[in-house]
C-alpha positions in Angstrom: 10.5 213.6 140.1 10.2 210.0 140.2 8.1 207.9 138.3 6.0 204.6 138.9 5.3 201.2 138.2 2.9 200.6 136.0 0.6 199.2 139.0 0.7 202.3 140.8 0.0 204.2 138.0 -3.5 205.9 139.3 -1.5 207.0 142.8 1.4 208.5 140.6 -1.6 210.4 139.0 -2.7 211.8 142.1 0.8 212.3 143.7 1.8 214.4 140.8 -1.6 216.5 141.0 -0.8 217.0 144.5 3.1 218.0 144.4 2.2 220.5 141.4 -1.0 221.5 142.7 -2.0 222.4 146.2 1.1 220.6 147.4 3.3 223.4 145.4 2.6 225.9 148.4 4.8 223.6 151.0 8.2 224.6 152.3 11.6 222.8 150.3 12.1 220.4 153.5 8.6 218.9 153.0 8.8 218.8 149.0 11.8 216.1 149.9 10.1 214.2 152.4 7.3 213.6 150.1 9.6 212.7 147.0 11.6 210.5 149.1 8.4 208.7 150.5 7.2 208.0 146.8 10.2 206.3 145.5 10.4 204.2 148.8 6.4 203.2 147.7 7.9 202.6 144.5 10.3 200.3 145.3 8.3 198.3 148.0 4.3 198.3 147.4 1.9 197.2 149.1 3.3 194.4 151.4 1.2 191.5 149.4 4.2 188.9 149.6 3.5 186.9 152.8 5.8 184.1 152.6 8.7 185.2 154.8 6.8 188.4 155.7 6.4 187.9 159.6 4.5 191.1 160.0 2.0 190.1 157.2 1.5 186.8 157.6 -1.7 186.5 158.5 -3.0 189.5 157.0 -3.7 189.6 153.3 -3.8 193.1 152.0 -4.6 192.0 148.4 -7.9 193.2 148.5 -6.3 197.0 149.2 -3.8 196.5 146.8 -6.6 195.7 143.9 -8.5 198.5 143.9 -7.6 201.7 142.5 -8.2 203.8 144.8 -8.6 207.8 144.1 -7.0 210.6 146.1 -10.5 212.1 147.9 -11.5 215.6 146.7 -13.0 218.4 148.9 -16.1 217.5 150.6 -19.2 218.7 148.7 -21.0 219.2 152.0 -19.9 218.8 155.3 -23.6 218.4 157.1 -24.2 214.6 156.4 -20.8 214.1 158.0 -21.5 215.6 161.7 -23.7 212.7 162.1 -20.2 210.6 162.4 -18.4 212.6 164.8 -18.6 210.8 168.1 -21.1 211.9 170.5 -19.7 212.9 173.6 -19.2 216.5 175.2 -15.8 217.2 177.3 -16.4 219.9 180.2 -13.8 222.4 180.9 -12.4 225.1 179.1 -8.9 223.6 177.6 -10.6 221.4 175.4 -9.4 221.7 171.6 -11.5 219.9 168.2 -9.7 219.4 164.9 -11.8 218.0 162.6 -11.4 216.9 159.0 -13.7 215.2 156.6 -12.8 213.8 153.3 -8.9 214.6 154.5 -9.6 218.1 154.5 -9.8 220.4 157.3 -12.9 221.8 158.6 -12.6 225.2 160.2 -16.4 225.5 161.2 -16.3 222.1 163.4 -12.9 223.1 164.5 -11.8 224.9 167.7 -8.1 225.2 167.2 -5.5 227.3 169.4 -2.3 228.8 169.2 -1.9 230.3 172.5 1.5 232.4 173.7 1.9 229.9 176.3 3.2 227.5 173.8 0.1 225.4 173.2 -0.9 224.9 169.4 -3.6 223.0 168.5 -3.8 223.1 164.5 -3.9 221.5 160.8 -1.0 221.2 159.5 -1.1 222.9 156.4 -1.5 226.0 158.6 1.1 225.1 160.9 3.8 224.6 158.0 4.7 228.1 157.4 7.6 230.1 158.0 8.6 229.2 161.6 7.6 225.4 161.3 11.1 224.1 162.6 9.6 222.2 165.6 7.6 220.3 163.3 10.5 219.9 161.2 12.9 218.0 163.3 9.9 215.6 163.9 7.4 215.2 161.1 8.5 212.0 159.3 11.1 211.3 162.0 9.3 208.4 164.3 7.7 207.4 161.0 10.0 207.4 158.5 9.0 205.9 155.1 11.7 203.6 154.9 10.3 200.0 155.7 6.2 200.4 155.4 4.7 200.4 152.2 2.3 202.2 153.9 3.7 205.2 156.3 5.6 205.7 152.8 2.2 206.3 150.9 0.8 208.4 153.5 3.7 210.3 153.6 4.3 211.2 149.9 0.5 212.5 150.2 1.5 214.2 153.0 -0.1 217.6 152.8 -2.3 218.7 156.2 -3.2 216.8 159.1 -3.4 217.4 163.1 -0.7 219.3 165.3 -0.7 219.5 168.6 2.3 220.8 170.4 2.6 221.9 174.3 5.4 223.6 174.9 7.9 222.7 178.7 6.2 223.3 182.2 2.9 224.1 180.8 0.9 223.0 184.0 -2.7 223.0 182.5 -4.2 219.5 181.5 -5.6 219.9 178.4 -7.6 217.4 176.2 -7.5 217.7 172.0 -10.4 215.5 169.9 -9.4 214.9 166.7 -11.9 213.6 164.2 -11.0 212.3 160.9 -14.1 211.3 158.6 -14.7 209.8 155.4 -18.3 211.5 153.5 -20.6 209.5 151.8 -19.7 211.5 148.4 -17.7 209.0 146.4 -16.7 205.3 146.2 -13.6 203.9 145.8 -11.4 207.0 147.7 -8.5 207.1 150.2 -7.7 209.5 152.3 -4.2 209.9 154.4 -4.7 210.9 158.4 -1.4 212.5 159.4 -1.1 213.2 163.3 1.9 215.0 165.0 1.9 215.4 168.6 4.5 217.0 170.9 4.2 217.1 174.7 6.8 219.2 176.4 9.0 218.6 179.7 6.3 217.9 182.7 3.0 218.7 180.8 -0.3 216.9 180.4 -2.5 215.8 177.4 -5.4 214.3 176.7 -5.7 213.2 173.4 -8.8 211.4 171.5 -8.1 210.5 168.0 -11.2 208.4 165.9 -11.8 207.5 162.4 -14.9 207.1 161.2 -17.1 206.8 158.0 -20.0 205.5 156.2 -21.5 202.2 156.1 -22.2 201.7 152.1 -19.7 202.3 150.7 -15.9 201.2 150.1 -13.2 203.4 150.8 -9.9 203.2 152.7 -8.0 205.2 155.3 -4.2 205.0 155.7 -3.5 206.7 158.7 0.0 207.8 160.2 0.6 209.3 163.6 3.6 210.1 165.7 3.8 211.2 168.9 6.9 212.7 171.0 6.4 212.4 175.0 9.0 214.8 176.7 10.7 214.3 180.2 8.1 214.1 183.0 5.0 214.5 180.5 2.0 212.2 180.7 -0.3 211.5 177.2 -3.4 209.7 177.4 -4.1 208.5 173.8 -7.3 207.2 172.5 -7.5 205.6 169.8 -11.7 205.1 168.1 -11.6 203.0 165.1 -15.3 203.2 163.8 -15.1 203.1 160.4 -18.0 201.7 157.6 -18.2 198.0 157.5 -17.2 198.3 153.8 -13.8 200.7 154.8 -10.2 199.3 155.1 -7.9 201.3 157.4 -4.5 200.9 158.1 -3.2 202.8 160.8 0.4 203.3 162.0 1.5 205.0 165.4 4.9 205.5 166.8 5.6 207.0 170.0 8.9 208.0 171.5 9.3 208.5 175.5 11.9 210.7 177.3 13.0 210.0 180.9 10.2 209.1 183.6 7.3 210.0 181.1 3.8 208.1 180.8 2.1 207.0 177.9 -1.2 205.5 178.2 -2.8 204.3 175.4 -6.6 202.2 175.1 -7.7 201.2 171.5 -11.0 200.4 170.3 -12.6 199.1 167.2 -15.6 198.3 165.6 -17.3 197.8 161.7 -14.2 198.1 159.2 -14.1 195.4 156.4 -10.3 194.7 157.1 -7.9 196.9 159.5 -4.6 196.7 160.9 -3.8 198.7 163.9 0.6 198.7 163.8 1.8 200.6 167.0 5.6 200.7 168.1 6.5 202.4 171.6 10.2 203.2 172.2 11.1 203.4 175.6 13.9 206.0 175.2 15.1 206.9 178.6 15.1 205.8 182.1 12.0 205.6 184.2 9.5 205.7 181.1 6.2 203.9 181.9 3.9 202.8 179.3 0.3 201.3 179.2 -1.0 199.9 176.2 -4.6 198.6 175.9 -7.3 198.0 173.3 -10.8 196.0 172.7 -12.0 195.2 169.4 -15.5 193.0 168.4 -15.5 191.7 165.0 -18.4 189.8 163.1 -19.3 188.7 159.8 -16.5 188.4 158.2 -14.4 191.3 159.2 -10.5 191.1 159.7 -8.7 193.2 162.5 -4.7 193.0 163.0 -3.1 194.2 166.1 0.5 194.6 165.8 2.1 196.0 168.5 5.3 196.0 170.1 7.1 198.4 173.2 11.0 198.2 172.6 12.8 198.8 176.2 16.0 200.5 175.4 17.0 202.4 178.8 17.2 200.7 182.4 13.9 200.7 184.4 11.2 201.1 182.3 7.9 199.5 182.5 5.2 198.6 180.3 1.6 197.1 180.2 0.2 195.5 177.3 -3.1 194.6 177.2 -5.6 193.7 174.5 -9.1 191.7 174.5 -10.7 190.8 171.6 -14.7 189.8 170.9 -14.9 187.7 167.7 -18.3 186.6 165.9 -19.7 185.6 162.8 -16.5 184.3 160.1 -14.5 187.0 161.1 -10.7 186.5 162.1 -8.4 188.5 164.7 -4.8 188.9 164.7 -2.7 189.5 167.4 0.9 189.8 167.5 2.6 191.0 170.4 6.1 192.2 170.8 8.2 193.1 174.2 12.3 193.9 173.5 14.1 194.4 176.3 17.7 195.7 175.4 21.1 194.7 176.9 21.5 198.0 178.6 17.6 197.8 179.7 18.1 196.4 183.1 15.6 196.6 185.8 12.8 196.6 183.3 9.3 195.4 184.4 7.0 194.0 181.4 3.6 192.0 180.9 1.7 191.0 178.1 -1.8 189.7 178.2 -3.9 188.8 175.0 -7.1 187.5 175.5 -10.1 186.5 173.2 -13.3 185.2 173.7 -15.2 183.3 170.4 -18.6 183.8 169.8 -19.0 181.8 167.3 -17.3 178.1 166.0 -16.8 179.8 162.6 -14.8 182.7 164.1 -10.6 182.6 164.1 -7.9 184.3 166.2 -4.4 183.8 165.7 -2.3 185.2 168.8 1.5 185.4 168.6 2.9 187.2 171.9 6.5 186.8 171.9 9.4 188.3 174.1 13.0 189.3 173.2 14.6 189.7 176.5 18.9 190.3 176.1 19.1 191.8 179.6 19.6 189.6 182.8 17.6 191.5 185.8 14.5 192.2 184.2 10.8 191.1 185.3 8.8 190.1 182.1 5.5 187.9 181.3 3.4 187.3 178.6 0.2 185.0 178.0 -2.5 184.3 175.6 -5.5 182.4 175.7 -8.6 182.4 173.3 -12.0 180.5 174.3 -16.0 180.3 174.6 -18.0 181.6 177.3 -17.7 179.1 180.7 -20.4 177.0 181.2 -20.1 177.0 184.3 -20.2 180.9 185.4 -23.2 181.1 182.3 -25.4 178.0 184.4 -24.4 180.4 188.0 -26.5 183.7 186.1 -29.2 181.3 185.1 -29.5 179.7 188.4 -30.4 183.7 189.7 -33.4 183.8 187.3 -31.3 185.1 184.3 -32.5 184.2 180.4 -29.6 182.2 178.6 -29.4 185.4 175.9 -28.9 188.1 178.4 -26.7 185.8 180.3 -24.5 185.8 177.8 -24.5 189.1 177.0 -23.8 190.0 180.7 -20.2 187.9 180.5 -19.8 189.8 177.1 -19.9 192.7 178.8 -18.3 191.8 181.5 -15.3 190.8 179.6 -15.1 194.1 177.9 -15.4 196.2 180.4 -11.7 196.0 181.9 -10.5 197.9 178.8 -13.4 200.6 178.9 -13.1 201.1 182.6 -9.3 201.9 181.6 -10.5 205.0 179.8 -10.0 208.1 182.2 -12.1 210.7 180.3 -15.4 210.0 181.9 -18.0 210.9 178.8 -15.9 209.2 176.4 -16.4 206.0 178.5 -19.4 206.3 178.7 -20.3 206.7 175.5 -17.9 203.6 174.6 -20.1 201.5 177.1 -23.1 202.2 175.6 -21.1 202.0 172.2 -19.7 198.4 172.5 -22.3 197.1 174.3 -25.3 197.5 171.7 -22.9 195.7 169.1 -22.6 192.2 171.6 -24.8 190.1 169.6 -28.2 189.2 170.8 -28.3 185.1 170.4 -27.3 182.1 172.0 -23.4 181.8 172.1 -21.4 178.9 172.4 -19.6 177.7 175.6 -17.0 175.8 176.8 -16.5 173.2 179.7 -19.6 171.4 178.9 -20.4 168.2 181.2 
């Protein structure tokens, strides 16, 4: 067993209490993975050095690093906590719910499966019995502790989570909704989200994964999921950030693609004192195809980082990235944006769009697209542009009778609603419609191209 610098003395506390408490009860190849993760988070932290820190540099996580934050406990009651899950009903039959609260698993909100058509939709604690090689070879594998303060924490308290797997050639679409909340029952806790999803050759998912929490108190979330897309399979990820406006989340995803498979991915956020969203798509094999999108609306002073970037390593893949962001009050938006296209990735097709539109002259965004092309017959974009609402499309609505507020609440909307008409699941758009657009703020907004 390792130990711990002295600054991470209250998470050696509750590392230890885990590995010799509930933790005890996990197989030998999951003991390792979590004793490795810990000494990595010994040796690297919390990433608070920004000079010469690219990733970091415009994100301080000091006020994470700070607090001492406590391992959460089970959830005295899980009643005041329904109230967060988000409030939209999927029709049909294959739909799955895993639902945790606190980091816990909650059986009596759950509707999990393990089918004998190779479909299991479970926590992971379950999952990791005797015949857990599958999730094995890939827990900890497109994640791996080595160079994230962060996926290293969440893995050395790596104890249950979701697991979805669908085994080859199953034909059914199916849609999983995976919940993790924080309770109102203590201050001051973390909690450590660990997703695993596997889609087998030629099958179909539907995955919704949101975080959410209360509104009064601090906490923070540090959130890990990987995700494997076989040959021919097609995920569509959803990604709900809805935490407490006093919550910091950091949430890391890495996906890895087989030959001609699709991932399509939308991400949306609201609330959240400070929260980093760090995604990494690998374009494995020929013929991949990838669609990355996401919408967040910050105010007051919140802080949201998007870091994502799609690495093209195989000859004709394609990727879409996409991300619009809403910014009011003194809050600040990051965006950095990364496209690598290999030397043996010929024939790739790439763009890269971030746009922002500042409701406020206090608000900041700092965009950063970049590409890293080292092929010679590829076809690759990128752009960026940041801005107050135009004049002269706001004086067109009030010429047809409109009030300047709703106005300007109509090209809000109408900004955002690219992103949300991405979303395929009809009820969950809906519900982020009526979501997003309540939190556009109701006032006079400043616009550009004045005469």
């Amino acid at each position: 067993m390792t130990s711990a610098p002295a600054k991470h003395a209250h998470y050696f506390a509750d590392f230890q209490s885990l590995v010799q408490g509930p933790g005890t009860d996990a197989p030998a190849w999951l003991r390792d993975l979590r004793d490795n993760a810990w000494s990595k988070f010994s040796d690297t932290g919390f990433p608070t050095a920004r000079r010469g820190n690219e990733r970091w540099k415009y994100t301080n996580v000091g006020p994470i690093a700070k607090i001492d934050f406590s391992l959460a406990g089970q959830p005295i009651s899980a009643n005041g906590s329904k109230a967060l899950v988000p409030d939209y009903k999927v029709p049909g039959t294959a739909v799955f719910d895993l639902v945790y609260v606190d980091g816990h698993y909650l059986a009596e909100m759950s509707s999990p499966s393990t089918s004998s058509d190779g479909v299991t939709v479970a926590n992971l604690a379950s999952a990791t019995g005797d015949n857990s090689s599958p999730i094995e070879a890939q827990l900890g594998r497109l994640a791996p502790p080595d160079n994230d303060g962060f996926a290293a924490l969440n893995t050395a308290f790596l104890h249950d989570g979701a697991y979805v797997y669908v085994a080859d050639g199953h034909t059914e679409k199916m849609t999983v909704r995976i919940s993790y909340i924080t309770s109102h029952d203590a201050d001051t806790k973390v909690t450590y989200p660990r997703t695993l999803i596997v889609a087998g050759r030629n099958t179909d998912i539907t995955v919704v994964e949101s975080y959410t929490g209360p509104t009064d108190i601090v906490y923070f979330t540090n959130a890990v999921t990987e995700i494997a897309v076989g040959e021919g399979a097609r995920i569509d990820h959803y990604r709900l950030l809805l935490e407490g406006n006093k919550g910091f989340h950091v949430g890391t995803t890495r996906v890895n693609q087989e030959k001609d498979s699709s991932f399509n991915s939308a991400s949306f956020a609201l609330g959240t004192s400070l929260a980093r969203n760090d995604m990494e798509v690998l374009l494995y094999a020929p013929g991949a195809y990838c669609s990355l999108n996401g919408l967040y609306l910050t105010a007051d002073n919140q802080h949201i980082d998007n870091l994502i970037s799609i690495d093209h390593a195989k000859p004709y893949g394609t990727s879409r990235l996409n991300y619009k962001g809403i910014l009011d009050g003194r809050s600040r938006a990051v965006f950095g944006g990364e496209v690598i296209v290999r030397r043996d990735a010929q024939k790739s097709d790439a763009e890269q769009t971030d746009k922002n539109l500042v409701l406020s002259k206090q608000s900041e965004v700092d965009s950063k697209p970049s590409l890293l092309i080292y092929a010679d017959d590829v076809k690759c974009s990128h752009g960026a542009t940041a801005g107050h609402i135009d004049a002269d499309t706001l004086f067109y609505l009030r010429s047809r009778g409109l009030d300047l507020d709703a106005a300007s609440r109509m090209l809000v909307h109408a900004f955002a609603s690219e992103i949300i008409d991405s979303v395929k699941l009809e009820p969950l758009r809906e519900y982020l419609d009526t979501l997003f657009t309540a939190a556009i703020p109701d006032k006079s907004l400043p616009v550009s191209n004045l005469k």
